[in-house]
N, C-alpha and C positions, 0 to 999 in steps of 0.2 A: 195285098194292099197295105200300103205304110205311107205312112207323114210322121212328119215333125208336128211336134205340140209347143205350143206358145202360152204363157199365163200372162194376164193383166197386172199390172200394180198399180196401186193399190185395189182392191176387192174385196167383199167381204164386208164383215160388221164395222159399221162407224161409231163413234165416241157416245151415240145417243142409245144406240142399243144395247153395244155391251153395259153400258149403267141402267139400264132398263131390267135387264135381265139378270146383271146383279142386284139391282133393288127387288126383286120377287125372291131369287134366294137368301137374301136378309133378310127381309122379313119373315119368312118362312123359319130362318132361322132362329128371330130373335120371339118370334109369334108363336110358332109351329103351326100345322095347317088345322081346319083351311085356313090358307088364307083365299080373297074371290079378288081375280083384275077385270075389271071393265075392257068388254073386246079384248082381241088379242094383242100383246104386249105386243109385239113387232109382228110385221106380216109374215110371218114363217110356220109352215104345220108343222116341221120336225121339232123347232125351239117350243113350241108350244104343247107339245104332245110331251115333250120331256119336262117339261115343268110339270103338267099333268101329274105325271109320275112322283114329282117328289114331293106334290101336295096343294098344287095352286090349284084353282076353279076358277075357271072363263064366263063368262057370262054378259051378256050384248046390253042389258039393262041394270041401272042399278037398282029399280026394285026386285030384281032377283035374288038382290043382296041381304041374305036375313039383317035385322037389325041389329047393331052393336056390333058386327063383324067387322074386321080388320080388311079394307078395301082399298086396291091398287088402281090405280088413271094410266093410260097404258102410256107409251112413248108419245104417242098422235097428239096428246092434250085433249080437254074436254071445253065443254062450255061453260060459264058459269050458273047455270039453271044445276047440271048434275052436282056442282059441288052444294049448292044451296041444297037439292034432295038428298044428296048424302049427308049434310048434317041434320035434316030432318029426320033420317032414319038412324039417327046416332051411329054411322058408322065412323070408325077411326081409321080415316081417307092417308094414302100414302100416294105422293104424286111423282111417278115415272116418267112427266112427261118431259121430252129430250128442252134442257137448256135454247137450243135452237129455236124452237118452236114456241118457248113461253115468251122467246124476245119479240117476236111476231106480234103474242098477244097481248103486249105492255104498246107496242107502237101501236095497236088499232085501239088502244083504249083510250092513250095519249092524243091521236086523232079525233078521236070521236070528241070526248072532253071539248077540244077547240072549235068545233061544228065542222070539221071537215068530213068531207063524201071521200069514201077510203076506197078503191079501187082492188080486189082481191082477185090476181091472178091465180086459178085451182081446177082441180077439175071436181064436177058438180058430183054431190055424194060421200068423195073421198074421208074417212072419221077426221082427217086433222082439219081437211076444209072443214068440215062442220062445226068442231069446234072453235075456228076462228071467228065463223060468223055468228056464231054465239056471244062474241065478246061485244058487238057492238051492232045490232042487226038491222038497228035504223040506219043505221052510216054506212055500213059494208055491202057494196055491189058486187058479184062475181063476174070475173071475166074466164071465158073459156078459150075463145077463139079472138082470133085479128078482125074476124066482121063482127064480133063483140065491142070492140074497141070501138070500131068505127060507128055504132051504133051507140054509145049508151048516152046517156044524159042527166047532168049533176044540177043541180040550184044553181050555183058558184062556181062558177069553168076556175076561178082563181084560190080555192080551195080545196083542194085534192091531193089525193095523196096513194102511192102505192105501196100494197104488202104482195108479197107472193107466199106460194104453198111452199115448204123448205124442200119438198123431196123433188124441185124445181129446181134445175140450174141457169145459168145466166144463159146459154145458147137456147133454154126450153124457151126464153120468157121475149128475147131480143125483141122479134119481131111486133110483139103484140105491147111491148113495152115503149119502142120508136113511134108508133099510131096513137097511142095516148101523147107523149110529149110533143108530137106534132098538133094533136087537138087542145090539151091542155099544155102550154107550155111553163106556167105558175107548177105544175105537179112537182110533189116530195117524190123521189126515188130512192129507194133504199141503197145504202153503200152497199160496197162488195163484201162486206163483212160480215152483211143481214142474210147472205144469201151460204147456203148449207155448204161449208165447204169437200163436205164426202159426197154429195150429188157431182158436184165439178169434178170432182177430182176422178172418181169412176168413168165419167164420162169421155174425160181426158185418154184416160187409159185406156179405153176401147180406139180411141179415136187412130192411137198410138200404136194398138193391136191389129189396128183394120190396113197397116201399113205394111204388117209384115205377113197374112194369113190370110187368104182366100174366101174362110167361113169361122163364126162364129158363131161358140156353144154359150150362152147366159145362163147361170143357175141361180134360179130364184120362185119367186110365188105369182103363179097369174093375180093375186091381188097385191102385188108390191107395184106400187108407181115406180118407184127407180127401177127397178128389176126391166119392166116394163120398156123404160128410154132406152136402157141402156143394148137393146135387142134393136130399139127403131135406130140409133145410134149408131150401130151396126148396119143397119138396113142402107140412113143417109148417106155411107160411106161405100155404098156399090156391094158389100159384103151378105152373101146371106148368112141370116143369123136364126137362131132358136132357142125359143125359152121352154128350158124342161124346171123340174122341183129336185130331179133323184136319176140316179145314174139310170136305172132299167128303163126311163123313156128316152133315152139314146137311139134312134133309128140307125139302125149299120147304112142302110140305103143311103143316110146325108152325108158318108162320108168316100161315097164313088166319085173316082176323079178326084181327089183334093191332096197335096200333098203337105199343106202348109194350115194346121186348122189352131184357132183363136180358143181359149177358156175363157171370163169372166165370171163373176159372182153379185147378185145385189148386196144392198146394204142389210139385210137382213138373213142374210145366209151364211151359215155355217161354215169353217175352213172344213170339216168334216167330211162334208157333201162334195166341194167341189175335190177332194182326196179320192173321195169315192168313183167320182166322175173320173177324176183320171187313171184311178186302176181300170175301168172298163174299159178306156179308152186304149188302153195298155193290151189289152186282152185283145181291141180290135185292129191295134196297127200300128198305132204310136209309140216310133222308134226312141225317139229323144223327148223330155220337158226341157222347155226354156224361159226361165222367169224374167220378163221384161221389168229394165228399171223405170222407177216412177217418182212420184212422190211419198216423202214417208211421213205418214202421219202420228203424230206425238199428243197429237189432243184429247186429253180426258176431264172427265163432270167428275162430280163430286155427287156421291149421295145425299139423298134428303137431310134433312139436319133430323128428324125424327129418326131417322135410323143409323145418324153419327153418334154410337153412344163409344 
């Protein structure tokens, strides 16, 4: 048994995570540990399990936070209730949360301010949804689904306004976003500027992969939303697809019959991982890699200004 291997491009860490990840090894470095982040910095057990290692502490609450310790907000963003308890518990808060997602929470504040009913495309639960609707909890509706849309109901049909979740792309949101401007047609809609450009851009790239390859592998975290699309993604495109974390859940059986098979990665995963994946892949048949061109992405954050010394 052999095929050909195809890689996605772009895949992998976007702009928000590698500075996430680098703001935990700076402070670690400039603190020493511990230092404690709030939930997991990115949805990945390997990135997180290796911070472990070199001194960080996870922990899902900030009262788990001794007080006076040095406290990281993971990428997701938080709400403003925890930054208020972390100054109550005198921690010296350092904020990872990705540039993307703080612009989110400036528009739903800006909204709110004017009295507008802010419309939040996310899915229910998710930590960055949660913390968006933190920002403004009287104004913020979630929408989950298109019989959401067609269902909900504002004060002001002429007052409204939409945010989406970043780990959202434009194809995630179309549908549910056309049923709002058809009910509210006054509604603010975000430019294409608000919306993540590494969710699109992955997405892209499968779309791209699902052209040349029969079946697609995603390597990511069953709790990564992008990780997530980007297998349904696959799916929409006739393509089966499967999301593992680590090369050993590789089933040999998915790869009978196929001679042309897809790699991806989410935005929180490793180039490591998916190396890894294709050494076993290597080991199970795949004659050639072929890395498909894409978009190249050049965009980087800037550390916290606490940690620009």
């Amino acid at each position: 048994m052999t095929f050909q291997l195809y890689l996605a491009r772009p895949r992998g860490f976007c702009a928000g995570v590698d500075r996430a990840i680098e703001v935990v090894r700076e402070t670690l470095r400039q603190y020493g540990s511990p230092v404690f982040v709030r939930h997991a910095i990115v949805h990945n057990r390997h990135v997180v399990e290796e911070l472990e290692r070199e001194g960080a502490v996870f922990v899902e609450d900030t009262g788990q936070i001794p007080e006076g310790s040095v406290a990281i907000f993971s990428a997701h963003g938080v709400s403003p209730q925890v930054r208020v308890e972390a100054e109550k518990r005198g921690l010296r808060a350092i904020d990872a949360t990705c540039p993307l997602v703080t612009k989110v929470h400036l528009e739903a504040r800006r909204f709110a301010e004017k009295g507008y009913s802010i419309l939040l495309i996310g899915h229910r639960g998710h930590v960055e949804v949660e913390g968006t609707l933190g920002e403004a909890p009287d104004h913020i509706l979630l929408i989950e689904t298109g019989e959401d849309a067609e269902r909900i109901e504002v004060p002001d049909p002429e007052k409204v306004a939409l945010i989406t979740q970043t780990t959202l792309s434009v194809d995630d949101t179309r549908e549910i976003a056309e049923v709002l401007k058809a009910r509210f047609p006054q509604i603010h809609i975000p430019s294409a500027k608000d919306i993540c450009y590494a969710t699109q851009n992955r997405q892209d790239a499968v779309k791209a992969l699902c052209k040349k390859v029969e079946a697609v592998i995603v390597i990511g975290s069953p709790a990564s939303s992008n990780s997530n699309r980007l297998r349904e993604v696959a799916e929409g495109a006739g393509r089966r697809a499967w999301l593992i974390e680590e090369a050993n859940q590789i089933n040999p059986r998915w790869l009978e019959g196929i001679s042309r098979l897809g790699v991806t990665s989410g935005a929180s995963t490793p180039e490591s991982l998916v190396q890894a994946v294709i050494s076993r892949l290597s080991e199970l048949g795949a004659e050639s890699v072929v890395e498909l061109e894409g978009e190249i992405e050049t965009i980087r954050f800037q550390l916290p200004r606490e940690l620009q010394k």
